[in-house]
C-alpha positions in Angstrom: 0.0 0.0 0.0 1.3 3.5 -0.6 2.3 4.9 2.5 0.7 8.3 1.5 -2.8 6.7 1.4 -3.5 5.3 4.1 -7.2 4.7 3.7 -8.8 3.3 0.5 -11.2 5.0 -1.2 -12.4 4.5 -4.5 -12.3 6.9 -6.7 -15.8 6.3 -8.0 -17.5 6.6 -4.3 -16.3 10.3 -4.6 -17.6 10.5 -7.8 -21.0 8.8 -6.9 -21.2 11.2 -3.7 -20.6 14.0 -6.0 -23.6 13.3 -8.5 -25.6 12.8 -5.0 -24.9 16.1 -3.7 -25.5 17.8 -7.0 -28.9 16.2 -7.5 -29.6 17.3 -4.2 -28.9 21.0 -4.6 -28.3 23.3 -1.9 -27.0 26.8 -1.5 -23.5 27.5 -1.6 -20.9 28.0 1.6 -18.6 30.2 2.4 -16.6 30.1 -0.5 -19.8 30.9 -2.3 -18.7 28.5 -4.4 -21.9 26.7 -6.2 -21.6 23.6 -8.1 -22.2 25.5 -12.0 -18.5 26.9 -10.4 -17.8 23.8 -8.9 -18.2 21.8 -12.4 -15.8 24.2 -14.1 -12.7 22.2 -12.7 -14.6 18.9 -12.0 -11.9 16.5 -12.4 -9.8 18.2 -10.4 -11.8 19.1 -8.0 -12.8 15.7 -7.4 -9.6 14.4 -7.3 -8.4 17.0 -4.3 -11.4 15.6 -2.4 -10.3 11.8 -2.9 -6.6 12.4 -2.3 -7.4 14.6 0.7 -9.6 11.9 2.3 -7.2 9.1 1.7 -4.1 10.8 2.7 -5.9 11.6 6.1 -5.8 15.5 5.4 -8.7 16.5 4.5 -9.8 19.0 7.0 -13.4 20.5 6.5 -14.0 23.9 6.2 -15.7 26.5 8.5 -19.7 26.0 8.3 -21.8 28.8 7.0 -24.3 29.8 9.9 -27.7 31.3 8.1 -30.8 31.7 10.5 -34.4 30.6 9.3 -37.9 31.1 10.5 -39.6 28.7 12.1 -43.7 28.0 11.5 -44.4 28.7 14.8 -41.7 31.5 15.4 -38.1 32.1 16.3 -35.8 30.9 14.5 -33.5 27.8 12.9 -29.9 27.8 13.1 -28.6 26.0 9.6 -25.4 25.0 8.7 -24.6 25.1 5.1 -21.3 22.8 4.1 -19.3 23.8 1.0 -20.1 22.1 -2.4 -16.6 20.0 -1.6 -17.4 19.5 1.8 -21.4 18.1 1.1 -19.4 15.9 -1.7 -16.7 14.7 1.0 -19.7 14.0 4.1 -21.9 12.1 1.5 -18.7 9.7 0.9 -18.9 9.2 4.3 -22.9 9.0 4.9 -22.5 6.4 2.6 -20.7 4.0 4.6 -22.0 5.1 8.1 -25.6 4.1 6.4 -24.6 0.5 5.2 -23.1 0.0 9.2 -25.6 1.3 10.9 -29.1 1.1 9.1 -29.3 -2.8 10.0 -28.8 -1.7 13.7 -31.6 1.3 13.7 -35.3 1.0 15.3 -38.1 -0.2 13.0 -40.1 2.7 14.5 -37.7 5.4 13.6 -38.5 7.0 10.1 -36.7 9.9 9.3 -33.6 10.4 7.2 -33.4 6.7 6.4 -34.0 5.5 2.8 -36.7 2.9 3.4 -38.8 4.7 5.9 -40.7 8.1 5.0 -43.1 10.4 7.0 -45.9 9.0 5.5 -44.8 5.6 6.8 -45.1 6.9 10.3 -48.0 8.6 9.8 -49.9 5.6 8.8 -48.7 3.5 11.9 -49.2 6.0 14.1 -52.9 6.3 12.4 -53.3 2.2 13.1 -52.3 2.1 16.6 -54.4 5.3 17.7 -57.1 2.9 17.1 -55.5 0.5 19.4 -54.6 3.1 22.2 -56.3 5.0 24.1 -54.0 7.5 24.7 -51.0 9.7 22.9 -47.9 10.9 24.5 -46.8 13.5 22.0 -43.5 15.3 22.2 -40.8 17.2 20.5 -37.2 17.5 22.1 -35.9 21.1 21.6 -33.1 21.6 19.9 -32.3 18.4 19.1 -29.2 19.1 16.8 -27.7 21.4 18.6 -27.4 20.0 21.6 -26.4 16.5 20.9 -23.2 16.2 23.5 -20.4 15.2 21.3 -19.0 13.0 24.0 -21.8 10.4 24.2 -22.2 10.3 20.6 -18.8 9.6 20.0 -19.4 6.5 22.0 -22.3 5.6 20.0 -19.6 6.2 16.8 -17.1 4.2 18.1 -19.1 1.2 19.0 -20.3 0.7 15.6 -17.6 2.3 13.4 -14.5 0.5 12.8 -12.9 2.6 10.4 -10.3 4.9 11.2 -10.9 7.4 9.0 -14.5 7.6 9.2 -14.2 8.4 13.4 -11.7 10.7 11.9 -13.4 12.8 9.5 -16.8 12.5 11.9 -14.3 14.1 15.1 -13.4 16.9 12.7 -16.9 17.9 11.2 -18.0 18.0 14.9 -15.8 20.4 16.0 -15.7 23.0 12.6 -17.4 26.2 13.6 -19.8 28.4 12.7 -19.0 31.9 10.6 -22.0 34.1 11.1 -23.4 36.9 8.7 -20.6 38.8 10.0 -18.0 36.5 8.8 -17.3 35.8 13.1 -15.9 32.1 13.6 -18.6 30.5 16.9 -17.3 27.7 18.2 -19.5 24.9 18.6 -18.9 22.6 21.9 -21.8 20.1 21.2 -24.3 19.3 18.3 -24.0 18.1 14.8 -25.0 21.2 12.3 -28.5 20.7 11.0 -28.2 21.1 7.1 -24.7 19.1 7.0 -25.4 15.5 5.1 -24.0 13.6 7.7 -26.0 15.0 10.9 -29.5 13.1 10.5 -27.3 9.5 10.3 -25.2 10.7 13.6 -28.9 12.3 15.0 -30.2 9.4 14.7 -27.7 6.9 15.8 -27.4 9.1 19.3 -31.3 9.3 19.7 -31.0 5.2 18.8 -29.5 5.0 22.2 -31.1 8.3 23.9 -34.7 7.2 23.2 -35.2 4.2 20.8 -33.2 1.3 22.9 -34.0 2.8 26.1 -37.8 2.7 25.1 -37.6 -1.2 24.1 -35.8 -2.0 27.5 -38.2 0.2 29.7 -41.3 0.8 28.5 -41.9 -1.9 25.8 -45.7 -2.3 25.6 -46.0 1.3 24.5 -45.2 1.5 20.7 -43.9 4.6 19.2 -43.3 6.4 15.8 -40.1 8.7 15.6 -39.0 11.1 13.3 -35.6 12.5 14.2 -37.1 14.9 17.3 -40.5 14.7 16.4 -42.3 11.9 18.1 -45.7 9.9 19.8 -45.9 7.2 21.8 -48.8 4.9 22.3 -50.8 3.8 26.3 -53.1 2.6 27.2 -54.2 5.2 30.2 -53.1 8.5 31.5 -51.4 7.0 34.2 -49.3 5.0 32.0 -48.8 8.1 29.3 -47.4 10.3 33.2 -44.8 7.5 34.2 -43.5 7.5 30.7 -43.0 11.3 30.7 -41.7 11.6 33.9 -39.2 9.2 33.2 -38.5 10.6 30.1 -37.4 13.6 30.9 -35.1 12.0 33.7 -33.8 10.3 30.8 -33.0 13.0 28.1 -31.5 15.3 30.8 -29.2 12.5 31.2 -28.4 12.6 27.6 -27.8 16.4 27.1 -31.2 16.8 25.9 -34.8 18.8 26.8 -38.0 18.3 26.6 -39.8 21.1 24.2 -42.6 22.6 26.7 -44.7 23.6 24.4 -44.7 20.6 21.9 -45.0 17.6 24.9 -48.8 16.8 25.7 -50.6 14.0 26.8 -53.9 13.2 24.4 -57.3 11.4 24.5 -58.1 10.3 21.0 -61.5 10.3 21.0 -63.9 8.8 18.8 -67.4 6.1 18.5 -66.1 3.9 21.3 -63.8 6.0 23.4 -66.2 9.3 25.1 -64.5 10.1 28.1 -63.9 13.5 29.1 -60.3 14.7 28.8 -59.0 18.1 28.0 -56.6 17.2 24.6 -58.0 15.2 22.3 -56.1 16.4 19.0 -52.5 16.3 18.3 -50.2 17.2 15.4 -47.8 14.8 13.8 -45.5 15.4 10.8 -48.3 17.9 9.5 -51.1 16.1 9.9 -53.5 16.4 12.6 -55.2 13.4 14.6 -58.3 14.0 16.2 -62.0 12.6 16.3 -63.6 13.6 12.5 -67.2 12.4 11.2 -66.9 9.5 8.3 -68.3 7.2 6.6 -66.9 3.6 7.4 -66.4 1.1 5.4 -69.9 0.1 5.2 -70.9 3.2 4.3 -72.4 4.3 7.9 -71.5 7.5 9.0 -69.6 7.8 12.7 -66.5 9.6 14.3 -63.4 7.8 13.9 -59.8 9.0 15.3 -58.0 10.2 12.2 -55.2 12.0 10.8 -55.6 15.0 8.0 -53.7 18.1 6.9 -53.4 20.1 9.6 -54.6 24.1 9.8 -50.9 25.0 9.6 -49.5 23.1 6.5 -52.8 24.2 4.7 -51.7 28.0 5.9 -48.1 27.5 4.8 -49.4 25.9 1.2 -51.6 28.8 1.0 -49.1 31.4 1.9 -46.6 30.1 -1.2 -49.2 30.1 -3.2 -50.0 33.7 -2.3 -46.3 34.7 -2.5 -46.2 33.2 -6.1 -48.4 36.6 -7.0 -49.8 34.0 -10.0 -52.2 36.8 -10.6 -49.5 39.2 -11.5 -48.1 37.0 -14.6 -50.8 38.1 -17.7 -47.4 37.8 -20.1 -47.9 34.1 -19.3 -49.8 31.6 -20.7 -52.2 29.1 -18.7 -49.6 26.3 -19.4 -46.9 28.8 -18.0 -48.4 29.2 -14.8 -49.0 25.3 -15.2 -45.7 24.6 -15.3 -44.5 26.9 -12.6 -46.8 25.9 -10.0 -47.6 21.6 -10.3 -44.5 21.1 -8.4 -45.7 22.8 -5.4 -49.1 21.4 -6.3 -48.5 18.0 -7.2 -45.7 17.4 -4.2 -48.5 18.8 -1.7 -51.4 16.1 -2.9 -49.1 13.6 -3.0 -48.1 13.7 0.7 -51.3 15.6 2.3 -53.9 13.5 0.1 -52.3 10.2 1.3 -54.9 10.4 4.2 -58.3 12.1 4.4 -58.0 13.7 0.7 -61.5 15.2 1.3 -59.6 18.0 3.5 -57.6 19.5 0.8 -60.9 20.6 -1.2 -60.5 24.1 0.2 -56.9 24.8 0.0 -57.4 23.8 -3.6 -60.2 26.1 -3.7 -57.9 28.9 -2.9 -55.7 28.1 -5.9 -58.8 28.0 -8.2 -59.8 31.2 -7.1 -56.2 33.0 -7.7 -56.6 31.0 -11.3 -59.9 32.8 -11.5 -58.3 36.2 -10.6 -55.3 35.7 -13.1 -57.7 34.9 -15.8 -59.8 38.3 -15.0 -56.7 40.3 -15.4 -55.2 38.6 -18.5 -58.7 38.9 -20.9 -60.1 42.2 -21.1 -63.2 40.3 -21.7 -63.1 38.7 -18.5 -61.7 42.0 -16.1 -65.3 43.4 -14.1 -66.4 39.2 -14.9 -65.2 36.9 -12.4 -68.1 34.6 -13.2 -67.4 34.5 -16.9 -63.6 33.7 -16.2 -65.1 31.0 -14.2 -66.6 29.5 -17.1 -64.0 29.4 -19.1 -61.5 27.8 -16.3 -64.2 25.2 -16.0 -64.0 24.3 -19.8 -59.9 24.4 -20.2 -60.0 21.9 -17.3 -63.0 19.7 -19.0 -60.7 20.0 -22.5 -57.5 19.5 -20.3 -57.8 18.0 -17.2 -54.3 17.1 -16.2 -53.2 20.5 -17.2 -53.3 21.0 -12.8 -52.8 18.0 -10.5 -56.2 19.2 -8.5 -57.8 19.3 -11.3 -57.9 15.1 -11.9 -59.0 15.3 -8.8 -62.3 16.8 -9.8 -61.3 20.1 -7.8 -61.9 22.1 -11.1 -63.0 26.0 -10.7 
């Protein structure tokens, strides 16, 4: 072996990670460097990576910090990688995943290729049926607080590789540069828009919460999804000892309860009528709670179920809004098409998994802005809403997949 290589790897994982990373996006780092700039001196650039890693001296670089708004206020802190730093953490993602997907929960879902959020969503939709009770909870700041000490141990009991403990050591400790181009030191946490922070996330909350909840508490079933999660009782009394003894727990592990998001719920419905203050909960942007159907025999009753919550159908209806799709009369109807069926089409497909029904008005609110563009457009429609109406309804009857609603039979 050549003595200044002293870990093999192949040239074509680099080159794999790379086309990963691309197809993934993402805003450039500090170098502002994006990957149109990054693809100007590909080979070369790939090759630094490669010979870096192997030779042991690659040492990341410092991690842009950019602040986002959350839903429900305050903000996110993000860490945005380099283009050759996202290439160089997804060569490594790629082996910490084959190690230590066989060894994650069945009940944790997110960040892992074979589980989505709509897998959890539909267990925890089948065993609210079969529990009485919800314990719901969200830990705060879940990536930045990780202690890099006990997750280290987690690392090391599964990882073999030198270089991979290596590299993982050095991406834990590279700071922060803030809008002011200030260097923060980081003492715990794994950056939360790195590539390799959900697989470390979720191998420390493997031991934090998912092991511990097997060994302890193993009649009560749960769904995670990095630090969003439920777990299923059977009574109250059950749903207190579990929280009291898991907050014991993630105390011990660096880690806090959010105060806000942690609740204990009732889920209601035909058979289950006792009184109890909470009987609704959200979950991955769906809420659960006690809704009027039809069963399967066509009888109408309440039944516990999940739908698209009041605040993803505000935030769908907000981009919508900020699109201004009324503004664009130098567009055609197959223009404004085309710019919004991704928003669209990715929103049905995850919200219309369950309870479809309860997107009818959302949608309603993009026909309406269709109707509005239309009346601004054609001079024969401005002052005539109703006419523009008309004619929406027979461009969707000549065209009906021009809109993903509109195959739903959502038309204007």
């Amino acid at each position: 072996m050549n003595n200044s290589k002293p870990y093999i790897i192949p040239k074509r994982t680099v080159f794999e990670a790379y086309k990963k990373a691309k197809a993934n996006k993402g805003s450039a780092g500090i170098d502002g460097q994006d990957f149109e700039a990054f693809d100007e001196n590909l080979s070369a650039n790939l090759y630094k990576i490669w010979n870096r890693m192997s030779s042991g001296t690659y040492f990341p670089p410092p991690v842009k910090m950019v602040e986002i708004p959350k839903k429900n206020g305050g903000t996110r802190t993000l860490g945005i990688p380099t283009v050759s730093d996202r290439i160089a953490q997804t060569v490594v993602k790629y082996y910490l995943e084959s190690s230590l997907e066989p060894i994650f929960h069945k009940d944790s879902y997110g960040y892992r290729s074979n589980r989505s959020a709509l897998d959890a969503v539909g267990q925890a939709r089948t065993r609210c049926w079969k529990y009485d009770y919800v314990l719901e909870f969200d830990i705060k700041g879940l990536f930045d607080n990780i202690p890099h000490d006990l997750l280290m141990v987690a690392v090391h009991k599964h990882i073999k590789e030198d270089w991979l403990i290596l590299y993982i050591e050095r991406w834990l400790k590279t700071p922060f540069v803030n809008r002011n181009g200030e260097e923060v030191k980081r003492e715990s946490g794994t950056p939360q828009g790195g590539v390799v922070s959900p697989v470390l996330a979720n191998l420390f909350m493997h031991y934090a919460f998912d092991k511990w909840m097997d060994i302890y508490f193993p009649k009560s079933p749960f769904e995670r999804y990095a630090d969003d999660a439920i777990i299923h009782c059977k009574s109250e009394i059950e749903c207190r000892n579990i929280l009291e003894s898991l907050d014991r727990r993630l105390k011990q592990c660096g880690l806090e309860l959010h105060p806000d998001k942690t609740k204990i719920v009732y889920c209601s419905d035909k058979d289950r009528k006792c009184t109890y203050p909470v009987t609704s909960f959200d979950f991955l942007g769906y809420t659960f709670k006690k809704r009027f159907i039809k069963d399967r025999t066509g009888r109408l009753q309440f039944n516990f179920l999940p739908a698209v919550s009041k605040q993803s159908e505000k935030a769908f209806r907000t981009k919508l809004k900020n699109l201004q799709i009324h503004k664009m009369t130098g567009s055609t109807i197959q223009i404004i098409s085309q710019i919004i069926n991704p928003i669209v089409r990715g929103w049905i497909n995850y919200f219309g998994r369950y309870n479809r029904s309860q997107l009818k008005s959302s949608l309603d609110v993009l026909n309406r802005r269709l109707v509005k563009w239309a009346t601004r457009k054609y001079k024969r429609f401005r002052g005539h809403p109703k006419r523009a109406r008309e004619w929406l309804i027979e461009v969707a009857k000549r065209e009906p997949n021009m809109f993903p609603h509109w195959t739903l039979n959502l038309m204007p």
